[in-house]
TITILUM-813741 format. One record per residue (C-alpha): x, z, y; residue in three letters; residue number from 0. Coordinates in steps of 0.2 Angstrom, whole numbers, padded with zeros to 4 digits, m for minus. Layout:
<torbas>
- c1; c3; c2; residu; num
- X; Z; Y; ala; NUM
...
</torbas>
This chain:
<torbas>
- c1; c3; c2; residu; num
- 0000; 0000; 0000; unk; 0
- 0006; m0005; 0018; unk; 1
- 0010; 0009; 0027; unk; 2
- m0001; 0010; 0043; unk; 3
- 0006; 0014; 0060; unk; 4
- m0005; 0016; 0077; unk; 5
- 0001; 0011; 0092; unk; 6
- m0006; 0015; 0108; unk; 7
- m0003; 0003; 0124; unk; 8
- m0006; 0002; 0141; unk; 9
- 0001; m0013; 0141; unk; 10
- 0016; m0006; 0152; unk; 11
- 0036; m0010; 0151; unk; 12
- 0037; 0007; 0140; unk; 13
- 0022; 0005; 0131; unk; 14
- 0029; m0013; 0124; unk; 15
- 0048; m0005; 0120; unk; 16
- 0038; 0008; 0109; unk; 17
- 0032; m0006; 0101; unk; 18
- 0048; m0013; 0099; unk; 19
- 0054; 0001; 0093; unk; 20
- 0042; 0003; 0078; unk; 21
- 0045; m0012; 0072; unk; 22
- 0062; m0014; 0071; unk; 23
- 0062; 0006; 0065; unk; 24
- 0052; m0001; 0050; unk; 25
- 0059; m0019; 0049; unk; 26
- 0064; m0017; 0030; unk; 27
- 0046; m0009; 0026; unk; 28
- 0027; m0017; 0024; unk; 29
- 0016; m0011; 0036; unk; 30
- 0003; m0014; 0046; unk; 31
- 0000; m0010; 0065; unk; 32
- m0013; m0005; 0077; unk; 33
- m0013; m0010; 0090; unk; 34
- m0024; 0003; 0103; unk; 35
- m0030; 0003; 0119; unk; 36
- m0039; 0013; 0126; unk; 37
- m0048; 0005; 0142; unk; 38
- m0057; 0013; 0156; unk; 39
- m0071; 0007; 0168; unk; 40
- m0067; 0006; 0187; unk; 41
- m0082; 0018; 0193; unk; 42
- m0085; 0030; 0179; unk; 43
- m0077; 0045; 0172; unk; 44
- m0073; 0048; 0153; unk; 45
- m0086; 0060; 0153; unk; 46
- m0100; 0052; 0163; unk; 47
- m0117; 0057; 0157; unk; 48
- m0122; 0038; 0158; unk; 49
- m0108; 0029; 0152; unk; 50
- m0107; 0012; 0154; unk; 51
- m0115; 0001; 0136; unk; 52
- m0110; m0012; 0130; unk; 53
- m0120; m0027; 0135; unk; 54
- m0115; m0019; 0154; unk; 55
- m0105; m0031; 0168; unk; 56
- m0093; m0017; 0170; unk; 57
- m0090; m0016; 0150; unk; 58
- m0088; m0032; 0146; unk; 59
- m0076; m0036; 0160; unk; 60
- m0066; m0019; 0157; unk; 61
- m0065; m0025; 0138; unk; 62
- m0062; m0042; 0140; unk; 63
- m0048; m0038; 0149; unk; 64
- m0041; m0027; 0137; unk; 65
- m0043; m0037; 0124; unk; 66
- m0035; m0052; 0133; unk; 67
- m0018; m0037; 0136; unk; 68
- m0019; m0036; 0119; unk; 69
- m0018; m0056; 0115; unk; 70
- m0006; m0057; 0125; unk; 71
- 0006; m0043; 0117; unk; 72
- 0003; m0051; 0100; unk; 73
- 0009; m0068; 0110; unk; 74
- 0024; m0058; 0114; unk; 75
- 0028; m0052; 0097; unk; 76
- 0026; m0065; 0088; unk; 77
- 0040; m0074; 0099; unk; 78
- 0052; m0063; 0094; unk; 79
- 0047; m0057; 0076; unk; 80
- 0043; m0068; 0060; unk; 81
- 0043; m0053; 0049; unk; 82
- 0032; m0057; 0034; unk; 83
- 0031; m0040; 0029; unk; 84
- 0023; m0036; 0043; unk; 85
- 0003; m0036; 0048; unk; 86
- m0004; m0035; 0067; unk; 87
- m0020; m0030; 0071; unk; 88
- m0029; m0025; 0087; unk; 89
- m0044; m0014; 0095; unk; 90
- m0052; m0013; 0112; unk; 91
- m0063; 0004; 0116; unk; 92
- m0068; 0014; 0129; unk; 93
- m0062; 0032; 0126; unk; 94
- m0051; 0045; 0131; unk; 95
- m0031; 0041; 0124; unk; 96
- m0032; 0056; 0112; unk; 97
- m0048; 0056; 0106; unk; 98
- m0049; 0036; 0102; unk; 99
- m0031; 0040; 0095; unk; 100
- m0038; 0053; 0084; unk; 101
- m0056; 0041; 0079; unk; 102
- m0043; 0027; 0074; unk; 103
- m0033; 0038; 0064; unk; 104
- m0047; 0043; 0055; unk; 105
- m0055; 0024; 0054; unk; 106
- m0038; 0017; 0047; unk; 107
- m0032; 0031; 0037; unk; 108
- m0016; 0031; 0051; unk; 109
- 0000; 0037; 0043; unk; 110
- 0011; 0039; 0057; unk; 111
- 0007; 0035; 0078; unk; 112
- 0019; 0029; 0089; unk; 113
- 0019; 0029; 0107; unk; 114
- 0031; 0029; 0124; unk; 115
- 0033; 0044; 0133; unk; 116
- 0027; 0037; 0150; unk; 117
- 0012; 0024; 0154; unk; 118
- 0010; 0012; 0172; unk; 119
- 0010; 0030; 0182; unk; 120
- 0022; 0039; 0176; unk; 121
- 0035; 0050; 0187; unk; 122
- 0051; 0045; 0186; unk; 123
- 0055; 0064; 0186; unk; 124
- 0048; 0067; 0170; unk; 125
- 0053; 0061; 0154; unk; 126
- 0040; 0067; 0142; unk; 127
- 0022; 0062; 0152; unk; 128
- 0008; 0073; 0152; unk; 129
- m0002; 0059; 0142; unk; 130
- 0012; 0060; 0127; unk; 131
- 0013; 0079; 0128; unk; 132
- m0005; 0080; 0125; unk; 133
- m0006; 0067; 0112; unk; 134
- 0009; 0077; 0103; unk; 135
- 0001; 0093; 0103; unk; 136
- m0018; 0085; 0101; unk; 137
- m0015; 0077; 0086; unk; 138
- m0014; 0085; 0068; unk; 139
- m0017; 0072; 0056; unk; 140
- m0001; 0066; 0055; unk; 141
- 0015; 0063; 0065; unk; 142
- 0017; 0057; 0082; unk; 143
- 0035; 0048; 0087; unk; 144
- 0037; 0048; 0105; unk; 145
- 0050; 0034; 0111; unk; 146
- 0056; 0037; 0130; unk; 147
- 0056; 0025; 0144; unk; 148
- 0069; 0012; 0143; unk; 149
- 0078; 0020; 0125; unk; 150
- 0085; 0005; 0115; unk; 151
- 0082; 0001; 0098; unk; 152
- 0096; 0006; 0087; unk; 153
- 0096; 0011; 0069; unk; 154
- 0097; 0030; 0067; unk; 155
- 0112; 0037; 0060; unk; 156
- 0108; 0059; 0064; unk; 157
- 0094; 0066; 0066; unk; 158
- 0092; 0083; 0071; unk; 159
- 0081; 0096; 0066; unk; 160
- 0081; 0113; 0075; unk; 161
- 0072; 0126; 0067; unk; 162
- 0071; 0146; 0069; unk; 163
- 0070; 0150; 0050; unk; 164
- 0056; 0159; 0052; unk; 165
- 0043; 0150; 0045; unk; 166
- 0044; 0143; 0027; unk; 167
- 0041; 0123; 0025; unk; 168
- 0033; 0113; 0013; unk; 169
- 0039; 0096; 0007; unk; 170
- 0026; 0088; 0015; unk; 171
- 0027; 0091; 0033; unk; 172
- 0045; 0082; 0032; unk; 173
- 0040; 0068; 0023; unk; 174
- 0042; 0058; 0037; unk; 175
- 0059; 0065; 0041; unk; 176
- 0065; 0063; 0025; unk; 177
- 0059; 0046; 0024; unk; 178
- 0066; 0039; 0040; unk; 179
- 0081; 0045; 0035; unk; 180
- 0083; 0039; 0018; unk; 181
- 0077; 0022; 0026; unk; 182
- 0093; 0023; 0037; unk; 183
- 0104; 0032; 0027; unk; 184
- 0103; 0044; 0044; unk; 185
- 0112; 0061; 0041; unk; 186
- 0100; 0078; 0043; unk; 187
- 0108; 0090; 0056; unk; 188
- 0098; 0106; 0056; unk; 189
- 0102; 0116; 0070; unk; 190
- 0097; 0135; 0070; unk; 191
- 0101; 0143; 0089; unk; 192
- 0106; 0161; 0086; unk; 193
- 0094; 0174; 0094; unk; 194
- 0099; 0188; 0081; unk; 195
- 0116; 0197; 0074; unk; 196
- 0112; 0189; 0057; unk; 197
- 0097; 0180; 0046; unk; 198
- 0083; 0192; 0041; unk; 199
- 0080; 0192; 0022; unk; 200
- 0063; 0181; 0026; unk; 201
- 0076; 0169; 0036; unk; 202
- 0087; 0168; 0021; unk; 203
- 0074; 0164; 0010; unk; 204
- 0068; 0150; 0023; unk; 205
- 0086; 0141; 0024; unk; 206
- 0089; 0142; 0007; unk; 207
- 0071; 0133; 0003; unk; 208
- 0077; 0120; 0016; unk; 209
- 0090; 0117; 0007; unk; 210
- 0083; 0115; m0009; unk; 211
- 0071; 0100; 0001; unk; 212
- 0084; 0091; 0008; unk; 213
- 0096; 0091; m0008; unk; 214
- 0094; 0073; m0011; unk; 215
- 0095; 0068; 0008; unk; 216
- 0113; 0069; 0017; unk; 217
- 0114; 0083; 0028; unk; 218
- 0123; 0100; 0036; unk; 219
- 0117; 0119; 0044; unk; 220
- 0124; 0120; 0063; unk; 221
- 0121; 0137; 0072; unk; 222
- 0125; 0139; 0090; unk; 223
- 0121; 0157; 0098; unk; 224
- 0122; 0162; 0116; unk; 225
- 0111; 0149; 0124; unk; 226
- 0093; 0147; 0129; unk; 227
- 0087; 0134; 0114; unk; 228
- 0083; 0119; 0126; unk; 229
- 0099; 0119; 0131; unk; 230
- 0108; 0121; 0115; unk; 231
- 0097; 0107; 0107; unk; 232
- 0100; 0096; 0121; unk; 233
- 0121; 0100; 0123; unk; 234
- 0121; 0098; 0103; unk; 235
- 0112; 0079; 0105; unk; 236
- 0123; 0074; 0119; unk; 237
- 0139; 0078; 0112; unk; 238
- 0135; 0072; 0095; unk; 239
- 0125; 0055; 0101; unk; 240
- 0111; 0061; 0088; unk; 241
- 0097; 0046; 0086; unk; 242
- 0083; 0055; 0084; unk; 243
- 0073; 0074; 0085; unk; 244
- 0062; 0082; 0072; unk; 245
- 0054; 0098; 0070; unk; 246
- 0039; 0105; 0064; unk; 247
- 0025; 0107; 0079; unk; 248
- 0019; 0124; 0074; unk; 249
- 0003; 0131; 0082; unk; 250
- 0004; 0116; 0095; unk; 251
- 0017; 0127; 0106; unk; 252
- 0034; 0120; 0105; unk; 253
- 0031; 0106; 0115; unk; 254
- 0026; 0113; 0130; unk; 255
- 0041; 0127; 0130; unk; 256
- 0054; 0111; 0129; unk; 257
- 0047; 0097; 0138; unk; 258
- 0039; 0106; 0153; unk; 259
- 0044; 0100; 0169; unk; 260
- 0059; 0114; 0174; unk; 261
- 0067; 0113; 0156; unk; 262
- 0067; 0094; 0158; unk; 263
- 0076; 0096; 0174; unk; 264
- 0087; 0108; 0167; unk; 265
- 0091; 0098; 0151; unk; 266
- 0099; 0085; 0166; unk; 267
- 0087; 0072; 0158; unk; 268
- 0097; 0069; 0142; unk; 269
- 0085; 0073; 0132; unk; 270
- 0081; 0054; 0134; unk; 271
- 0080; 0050; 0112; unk; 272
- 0065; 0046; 0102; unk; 273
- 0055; 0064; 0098; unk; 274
- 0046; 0065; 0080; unk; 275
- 0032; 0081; 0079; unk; 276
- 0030; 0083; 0061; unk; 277
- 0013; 0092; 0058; unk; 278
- 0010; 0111; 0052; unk; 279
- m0006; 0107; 0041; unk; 280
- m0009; 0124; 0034; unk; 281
</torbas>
């Protein structure tokens, strides 16, 4: 079965180099791709209690255009791709990002969403956009891989995976780690920043069942200690020139600790590399 991979556009410069991104991340694999946009009606609000219907002037122009954006992007691609293995597919609706992100993934049985970090109005102060920050932490059903403004294709060597040990994992949640990894033959760095003397018993426990889940993947422990863990996970990216950042979105927290506005800033915006939020589903 193809994989299925849902990919949300504005139709922007970023939106298209996520895109690019996806497809070149999963060249050697059969998939198929959605392509989503979520289009809005100049006039009305999301949550309008009388929407606009189908049949209305302001619908169908609003939809027409989108699905002429989306035409055209599939015009685009198919200049530069041949790929066999490869399926496109597009839809058109009106809705909010998340939630016609989250109906789709359910329509399509979506295994993986891929998306640029900002849209047509992003700041250029912030990396992570408040549109990919909530789709990040909105979405459960499976992983979201965030691809920031202008970051060029190139095949994933490292990935990193910080962690506290405090949690225990399950095969599952890293599938998609693990898979991207064995796809590249990409190394696993998981990086634990020190907040304690030493492990907890618990923590222990947690490493060594790590361990046991990545034995057939390539990979290495890292600790670093006296630093806030932002900046340590940014300082071990830069001066390794890692690929890529996994981790385990537990409790739909960790995102807005790290991408926040002032740890972005203070981060010096190097944490400019594709994101991967792996899902807690218990």
């Amino acid at each position: 079965m193809n994989k299925r991979i849902l990919l949300p556009t504005d139709f922007s410069k970023n939106a298209l180099n996520a895109v690019r991104y996806a497809v070149d991340l999963y060249r050697d694999v059969p998939c198929d791709f959605y392509f989503l946009n979520a289009f809005r009606i100049s006039g009305y609000s999301i949550d309008s209690l009388t929407p606009p219907e189908p049949g209305d002037i302001a619908y169908e122009s609003a939809r027409k255009e989108s699905e002429a954006g989306l035409a055209r992007l599939l015009e685009l691609l198919d200049l530069h791709n041949d790929n066999p293995r490869h399926e496109y597919h597009t839809i058109a609706t009106y809705n909010s990002l998340l939630y016609a992100i989250q109906a789709n993934i359910a329509q399509y049985d979506i295994d993986l969403v891929v998306m640029g970090t900002k849209g047509i109005t992003g700041a250029e102060s912030l990396i992570f956009g408040t549109n990919t920050i909530n789709v990040m932490e909105g979405v459960t059903e499976c992983p979201v891989l965030a691809v920031p403004q202008d970051y060029r294709y190139t095949q994933p060597r490292e990935i990193v995976f910080p962690t506290d040990f405090k949690a225990t994992y399950k095969r599952r949640e890293l599938n998609y780690m693990l898979e991207i990894a064995k796809l590249h033959q990409a190394f696993i760095r998981v990086l634990h920043i020190k907040k304690e003397s030493r492990l907890s018993r618990e923590q222990e426990s947690n490493r060594e069942l790590l361990a046991a889940i990545l034995e057939d993947s390539d990979h290495s422990f890292h600790t670093l200690e006296d630093i806030k863990v932002h900046k340590g996970i940014g300082a071990f990216v830069e001066s390794r020139e890692s690929d890529m950042v996994a981790f385990i979105n537990r409790k739909h927290t960790f995102l807005g600790k790290i991408l926040s506005k002032p740890l972005v800033n203070e981060l010096g915006y190097h944490y400019n590399m594709p994101l991967l939020a792996l899902n807690d589903h218990r």
